[in-house]
N, C-alpha and C positions, 0 to 999 in steps of 0.2 A: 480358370480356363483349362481344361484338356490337352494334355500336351500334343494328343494326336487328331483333334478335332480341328479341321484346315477352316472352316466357316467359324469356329469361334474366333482362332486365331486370327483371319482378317476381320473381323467385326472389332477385336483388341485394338488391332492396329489402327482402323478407321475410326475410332471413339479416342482414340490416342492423338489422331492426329486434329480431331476437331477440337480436343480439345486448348493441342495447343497453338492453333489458329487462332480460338478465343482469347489468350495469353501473350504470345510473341506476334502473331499477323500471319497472314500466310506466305509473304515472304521471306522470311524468315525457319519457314517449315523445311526440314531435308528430313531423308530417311537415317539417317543416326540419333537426331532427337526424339520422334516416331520411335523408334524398335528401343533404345530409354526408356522411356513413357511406358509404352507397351507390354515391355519385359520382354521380349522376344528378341533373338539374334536379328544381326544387320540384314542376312540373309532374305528371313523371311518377309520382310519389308518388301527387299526388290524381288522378289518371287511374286510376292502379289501382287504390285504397283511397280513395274519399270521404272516411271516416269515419276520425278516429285508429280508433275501437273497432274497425273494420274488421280495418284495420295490427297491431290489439295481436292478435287472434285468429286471425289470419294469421302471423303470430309465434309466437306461444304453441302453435298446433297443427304448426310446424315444429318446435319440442323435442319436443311430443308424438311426432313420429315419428321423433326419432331415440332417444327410450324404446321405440318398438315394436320398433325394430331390437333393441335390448337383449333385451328379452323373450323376443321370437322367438330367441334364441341359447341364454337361459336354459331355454325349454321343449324346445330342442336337445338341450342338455346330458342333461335328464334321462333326453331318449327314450333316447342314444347310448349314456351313461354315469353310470346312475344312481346308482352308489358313491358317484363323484367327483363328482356333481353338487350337492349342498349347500355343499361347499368350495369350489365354483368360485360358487354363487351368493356367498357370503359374499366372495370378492373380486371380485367381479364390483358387488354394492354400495356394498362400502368403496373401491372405485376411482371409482364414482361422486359417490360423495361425498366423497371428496379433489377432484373439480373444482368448484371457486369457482363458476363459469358454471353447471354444471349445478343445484348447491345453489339458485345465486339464482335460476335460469329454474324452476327445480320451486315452491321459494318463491312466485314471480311467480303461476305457474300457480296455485296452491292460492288466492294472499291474493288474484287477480283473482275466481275460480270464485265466492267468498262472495256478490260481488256481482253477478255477472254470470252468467243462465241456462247461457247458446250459451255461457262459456268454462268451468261448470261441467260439461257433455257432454265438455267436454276433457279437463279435471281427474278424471272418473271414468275416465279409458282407462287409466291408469296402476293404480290398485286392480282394477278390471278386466283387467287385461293379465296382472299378477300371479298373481290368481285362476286366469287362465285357463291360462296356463303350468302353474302349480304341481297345478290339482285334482286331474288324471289320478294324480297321483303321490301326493301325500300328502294329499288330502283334502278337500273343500272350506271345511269351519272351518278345517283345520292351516293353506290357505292365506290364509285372511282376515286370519288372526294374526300371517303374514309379512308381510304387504302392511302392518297396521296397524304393526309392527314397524318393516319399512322408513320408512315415511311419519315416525313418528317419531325416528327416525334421523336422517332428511332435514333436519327440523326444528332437531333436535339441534344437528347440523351446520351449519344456517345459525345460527343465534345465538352458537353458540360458533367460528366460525368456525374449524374442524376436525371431521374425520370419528369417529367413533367407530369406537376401536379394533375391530382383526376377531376378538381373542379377547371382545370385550364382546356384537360382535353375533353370533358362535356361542353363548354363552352364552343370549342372548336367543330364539335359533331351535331350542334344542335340546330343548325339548318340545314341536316342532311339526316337527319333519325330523331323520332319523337321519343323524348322521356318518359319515364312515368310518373317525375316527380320533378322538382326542381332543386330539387338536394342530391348530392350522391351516397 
């Protein structure tokens, strides 16, 4: 990072601070563990974020966007290759949920949104993103179904700290999107 570049340096900080969201909770997030993490003075922390709550939703809407990334590949897939697009959805989530970090930063997201308006807008972009990938294709119940599907999956996955198997969650999606096979 640039000593003098102020956009890299909060970009440090907010990758800093999701990540340890994914790690300790984000209750547990202050700006001294942040600017740690970071490598940055304490300073520049509360320069850029006053507020923890600031830091935690500046955090939280960095996963958010590397879910949108996701999304948008997923609603790729179906435009390109809508055969193969349900079995690339189904590891496309089960990969997701094989990573520890993403379980716990989805986790974060969900149990901070309960309490928190502004990180609740965040926490709908993800059932929303879903939705919106999937409607064109299969419908917009079949995708609410998936999204609720996924969500508990997600859930799944953080308490039992493991993914659900990819023939459990084909099983789960397949009266709401046609396969192209019966194997995964």
């Amino acid at each position: 990072m640039a000593k003098h570049d102020p956009q890299a340096r909060r970009q440090a900080i907010i990758r800093a601070a999701a990540d340890l969201i994914a790690e300790v909770g984000p209750g547990k997030l202050t700006h001294r563990l942040v600017a740690a993490r970071a490598d940055v003075p304490l300073g520049s922390t509360t320069a850029y974020f006053t507020s923890i709550d600031d830091l935690r939703q500046a955090a939280l809407a960095h996963h958010v966007a590397d879910i949108d990334t996701t999304l948008a590949q997923i609603a790729d897939e179906f435009r390109t290759d809508p055969v193969a697009a349900p079995d690339r959805l189904v590891d496309a989530l089960h990969d997701y949920l094989s990573d520890q970090r993403s379980v716990a930063s989805a986790t974060a997201l969900n149990a901070t949104a309960t309490f928190d308006p502004q990180v609740r807008e965040l926490a709908r972009a993800w059932t929303d993103g879903i939705i919106g990938a999937l409607a064109e294709h299969i419908g917009h119940d079949n995708a609410l179904a998936v999204a609720l599907i996924a969500d508990g999956a997600c859930v799944h996955a953080a308490i039992r700290g493991e993914p659900v198997d990819k023939q459990a969650l084909r099983r789960a999606f397949t009266p709401f999107i046609t396969f192209e096979s019966s194997q995964s």
